[in-house]
Residue frames as a rotation matrix with the C-alpha (Angstrom) as fourth column:
UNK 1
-0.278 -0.664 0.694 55.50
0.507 -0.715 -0.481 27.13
0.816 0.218 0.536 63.72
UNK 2
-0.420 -0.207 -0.883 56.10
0.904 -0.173 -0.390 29.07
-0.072 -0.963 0.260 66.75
UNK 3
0.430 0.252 0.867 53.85
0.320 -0.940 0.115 32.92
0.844 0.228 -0.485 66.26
UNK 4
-0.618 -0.784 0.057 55.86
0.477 -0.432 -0.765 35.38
0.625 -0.446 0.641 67.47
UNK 5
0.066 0.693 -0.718 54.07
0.967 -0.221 -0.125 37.58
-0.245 -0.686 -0.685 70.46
UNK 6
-0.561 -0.125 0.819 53.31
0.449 -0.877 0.173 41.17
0.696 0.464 0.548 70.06
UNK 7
-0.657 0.214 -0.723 52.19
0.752 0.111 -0.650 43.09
-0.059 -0.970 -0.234 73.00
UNK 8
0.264 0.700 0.664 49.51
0.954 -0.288 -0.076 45.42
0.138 0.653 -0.744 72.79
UNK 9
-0.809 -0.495 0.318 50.30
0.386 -0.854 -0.349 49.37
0.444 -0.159 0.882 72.75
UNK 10
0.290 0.903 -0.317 48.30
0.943 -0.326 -0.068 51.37
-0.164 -0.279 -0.946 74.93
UNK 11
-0.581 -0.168 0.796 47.01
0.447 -0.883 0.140 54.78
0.680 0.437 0.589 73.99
UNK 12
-0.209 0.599 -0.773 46.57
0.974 0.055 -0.221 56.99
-0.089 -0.799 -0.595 76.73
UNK 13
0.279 0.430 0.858 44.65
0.862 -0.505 -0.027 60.21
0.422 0.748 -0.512 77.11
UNK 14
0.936 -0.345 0.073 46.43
-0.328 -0.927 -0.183 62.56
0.131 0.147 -0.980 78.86
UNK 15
0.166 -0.954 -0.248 50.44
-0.198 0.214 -0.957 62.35
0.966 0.208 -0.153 79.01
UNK 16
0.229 -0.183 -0.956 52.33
0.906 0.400 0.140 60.54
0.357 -0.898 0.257 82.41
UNK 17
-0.826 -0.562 0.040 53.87
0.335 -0.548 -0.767 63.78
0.453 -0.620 0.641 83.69
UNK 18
-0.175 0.873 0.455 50.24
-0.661 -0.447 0.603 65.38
0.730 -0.195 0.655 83.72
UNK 19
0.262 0.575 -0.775 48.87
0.063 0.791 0.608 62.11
0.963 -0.208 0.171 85.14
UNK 20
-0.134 -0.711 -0.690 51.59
0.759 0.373 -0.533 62.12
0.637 -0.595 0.490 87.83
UNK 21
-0.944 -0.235 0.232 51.34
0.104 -0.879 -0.466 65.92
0.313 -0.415 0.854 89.11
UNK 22
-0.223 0.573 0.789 47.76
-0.704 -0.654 0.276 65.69
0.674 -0.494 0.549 89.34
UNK 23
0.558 0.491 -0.669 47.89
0.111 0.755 0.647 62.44
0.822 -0.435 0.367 91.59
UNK 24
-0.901 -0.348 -0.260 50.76
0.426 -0.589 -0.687 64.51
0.086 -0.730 0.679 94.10
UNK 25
-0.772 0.333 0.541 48.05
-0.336 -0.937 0.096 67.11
0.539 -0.108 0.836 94.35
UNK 26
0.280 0.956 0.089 45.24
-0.614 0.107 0.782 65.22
0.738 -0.274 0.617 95.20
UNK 27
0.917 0.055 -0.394 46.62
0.291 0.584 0.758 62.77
0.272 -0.810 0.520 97.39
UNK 28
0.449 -0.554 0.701 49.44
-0.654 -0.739 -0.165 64.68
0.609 -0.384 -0.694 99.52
UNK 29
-0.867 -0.489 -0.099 49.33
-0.443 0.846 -0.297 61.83
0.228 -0.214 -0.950 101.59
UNK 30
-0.512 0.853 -0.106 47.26
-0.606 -0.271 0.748 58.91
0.609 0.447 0.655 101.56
UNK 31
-0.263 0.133 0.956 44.61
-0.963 0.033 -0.269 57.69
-0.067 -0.991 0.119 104.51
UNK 32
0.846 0.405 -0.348 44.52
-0.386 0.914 0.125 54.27
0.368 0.028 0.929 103.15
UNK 33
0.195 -0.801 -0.566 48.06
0.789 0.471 -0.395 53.94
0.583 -0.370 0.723 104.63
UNK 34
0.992 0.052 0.119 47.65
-0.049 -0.700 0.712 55.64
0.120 -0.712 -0.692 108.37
UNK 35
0.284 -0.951 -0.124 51.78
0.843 0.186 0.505 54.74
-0.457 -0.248 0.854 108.63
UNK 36
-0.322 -0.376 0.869 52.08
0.824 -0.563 0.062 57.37
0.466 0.736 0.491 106.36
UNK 37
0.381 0.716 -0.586 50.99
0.837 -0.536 -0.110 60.89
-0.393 -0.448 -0.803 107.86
UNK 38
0.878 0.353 -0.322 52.44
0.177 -0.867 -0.466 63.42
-0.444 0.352 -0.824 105.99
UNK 39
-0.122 -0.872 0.474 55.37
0.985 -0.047 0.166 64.88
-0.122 0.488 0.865 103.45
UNK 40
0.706 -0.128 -0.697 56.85
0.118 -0.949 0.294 67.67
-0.699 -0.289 -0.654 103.26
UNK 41
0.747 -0.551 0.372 59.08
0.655 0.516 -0.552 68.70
0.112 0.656 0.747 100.18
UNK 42
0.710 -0.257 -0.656 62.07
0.537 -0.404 0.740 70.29
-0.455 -0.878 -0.149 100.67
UNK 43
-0.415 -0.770 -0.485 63.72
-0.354 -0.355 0.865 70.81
-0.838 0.531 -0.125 97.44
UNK 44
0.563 0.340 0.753 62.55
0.469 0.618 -0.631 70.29
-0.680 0.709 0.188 93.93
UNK 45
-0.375 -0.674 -0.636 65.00
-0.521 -0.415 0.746 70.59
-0.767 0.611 -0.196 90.61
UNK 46
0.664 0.284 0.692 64.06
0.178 0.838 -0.516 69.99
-0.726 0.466 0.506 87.17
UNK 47
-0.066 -0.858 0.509 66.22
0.768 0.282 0.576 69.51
-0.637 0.429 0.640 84.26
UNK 48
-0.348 0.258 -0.901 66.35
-0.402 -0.910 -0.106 72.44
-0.847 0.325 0.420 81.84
UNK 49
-0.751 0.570 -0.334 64.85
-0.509 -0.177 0.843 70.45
0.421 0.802 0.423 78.77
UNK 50
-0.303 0.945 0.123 62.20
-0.924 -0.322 0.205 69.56
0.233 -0.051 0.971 81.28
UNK 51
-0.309 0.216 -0.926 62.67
-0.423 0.841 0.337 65.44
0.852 0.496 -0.169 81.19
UNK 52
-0.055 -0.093 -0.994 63.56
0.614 0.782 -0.108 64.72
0.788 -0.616 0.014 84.66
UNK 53
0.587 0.452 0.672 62.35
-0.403 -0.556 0.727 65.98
0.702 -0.697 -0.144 87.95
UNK 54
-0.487 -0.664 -0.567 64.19
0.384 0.420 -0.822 65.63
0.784 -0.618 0.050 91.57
UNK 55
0.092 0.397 0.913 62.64
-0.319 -0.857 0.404 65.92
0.943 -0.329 0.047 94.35
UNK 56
-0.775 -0.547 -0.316 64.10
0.187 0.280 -0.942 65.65
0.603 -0.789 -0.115 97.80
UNK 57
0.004 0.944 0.330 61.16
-0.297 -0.314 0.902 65.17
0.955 -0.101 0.280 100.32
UNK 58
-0.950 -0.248 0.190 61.34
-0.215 0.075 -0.974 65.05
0.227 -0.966 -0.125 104.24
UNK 59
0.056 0.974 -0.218 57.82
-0.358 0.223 0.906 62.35
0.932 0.027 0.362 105.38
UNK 60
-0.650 -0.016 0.760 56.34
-0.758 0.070 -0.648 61.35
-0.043 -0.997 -0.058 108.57
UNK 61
-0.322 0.223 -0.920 55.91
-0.385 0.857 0.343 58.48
0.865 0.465 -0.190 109.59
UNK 62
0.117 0.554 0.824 53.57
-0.992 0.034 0.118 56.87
0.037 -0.832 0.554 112.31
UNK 63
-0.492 -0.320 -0.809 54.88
-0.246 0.943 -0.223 53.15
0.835 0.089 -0.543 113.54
UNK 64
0.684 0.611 0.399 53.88
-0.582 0.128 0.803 50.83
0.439 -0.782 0.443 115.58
UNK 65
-0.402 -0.886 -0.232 56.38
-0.524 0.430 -0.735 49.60
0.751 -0.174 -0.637 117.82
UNK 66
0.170 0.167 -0.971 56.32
0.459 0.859 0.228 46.69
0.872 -0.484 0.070 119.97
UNK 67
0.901 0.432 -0.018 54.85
0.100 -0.169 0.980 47.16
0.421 -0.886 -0.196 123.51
UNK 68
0.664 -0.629 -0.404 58.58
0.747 0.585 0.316 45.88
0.038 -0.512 0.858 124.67
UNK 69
-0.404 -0.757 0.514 60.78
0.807 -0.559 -0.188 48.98
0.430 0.339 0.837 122.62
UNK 70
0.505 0.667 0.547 57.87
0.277 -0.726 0.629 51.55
0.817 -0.166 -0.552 124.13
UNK 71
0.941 0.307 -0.143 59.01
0.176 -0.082 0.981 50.80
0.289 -0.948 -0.131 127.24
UNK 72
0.070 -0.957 -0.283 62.91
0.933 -0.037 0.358 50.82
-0.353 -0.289 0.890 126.80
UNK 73
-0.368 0.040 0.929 62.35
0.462 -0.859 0.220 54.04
0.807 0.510 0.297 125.13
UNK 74
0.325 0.587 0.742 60.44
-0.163 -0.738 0.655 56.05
0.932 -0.334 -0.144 128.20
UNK 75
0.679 -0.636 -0.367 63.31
0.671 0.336 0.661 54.31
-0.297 -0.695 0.654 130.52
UNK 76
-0.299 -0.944 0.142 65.82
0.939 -0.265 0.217 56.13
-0.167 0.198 0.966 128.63
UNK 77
0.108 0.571 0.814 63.61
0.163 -0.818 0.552 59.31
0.981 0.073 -0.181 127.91
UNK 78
0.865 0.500 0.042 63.22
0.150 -0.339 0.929 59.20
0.479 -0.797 -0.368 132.21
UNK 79
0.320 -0.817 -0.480 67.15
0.931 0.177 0.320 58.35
-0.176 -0.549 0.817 133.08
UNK 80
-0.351 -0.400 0.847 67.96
0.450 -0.865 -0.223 61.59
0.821 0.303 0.484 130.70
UNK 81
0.397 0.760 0.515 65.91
0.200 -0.619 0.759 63.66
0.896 -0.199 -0.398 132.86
UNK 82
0.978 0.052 -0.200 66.94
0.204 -0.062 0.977 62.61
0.038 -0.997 -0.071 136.39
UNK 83
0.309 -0.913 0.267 70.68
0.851 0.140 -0.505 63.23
0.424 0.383 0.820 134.91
């Protein structure tokens, strides 16, 4: 006979929303990913019995671009100018 599976339940001690707000606070943004450098929120709506949050957030971002796009980029940055 085939036993059926049963997954275990975790029981956790404090609730996800808690869990969630205080890991925004502490990490704003975070320096194990330097691509990342910072957020900014720009809107936040929650629901009126409280379930769901929205939040509309505006982040910076630090890339590395290829030696090749640097350079077509600070060609076109120099034509504007001499315009």
């Amino acid at each position: 006979m085939v036993q059926k599976y049963q997954s275990p339940v975790k029981v956790y001690k404090y609730p996800s929303e808690l869990i969630l707000v205080a890991y925004e606070r502490r990490f704003p943004n975070c320096p194990l990913t330097p691509i990342f450098v910072n957020k900014f929120n720009i809107s936040e709506c929650h629901s009126e019995d409280g379930a769901t949050q929205v939040m509309e957030c505006r982040c910076t971002v630090d890339v590395e671009v290829p030696r090749l796009l640097k350079k077509e980029w600070s060609t076109c940055i120099l034509s504007r100018r001499t315009l």
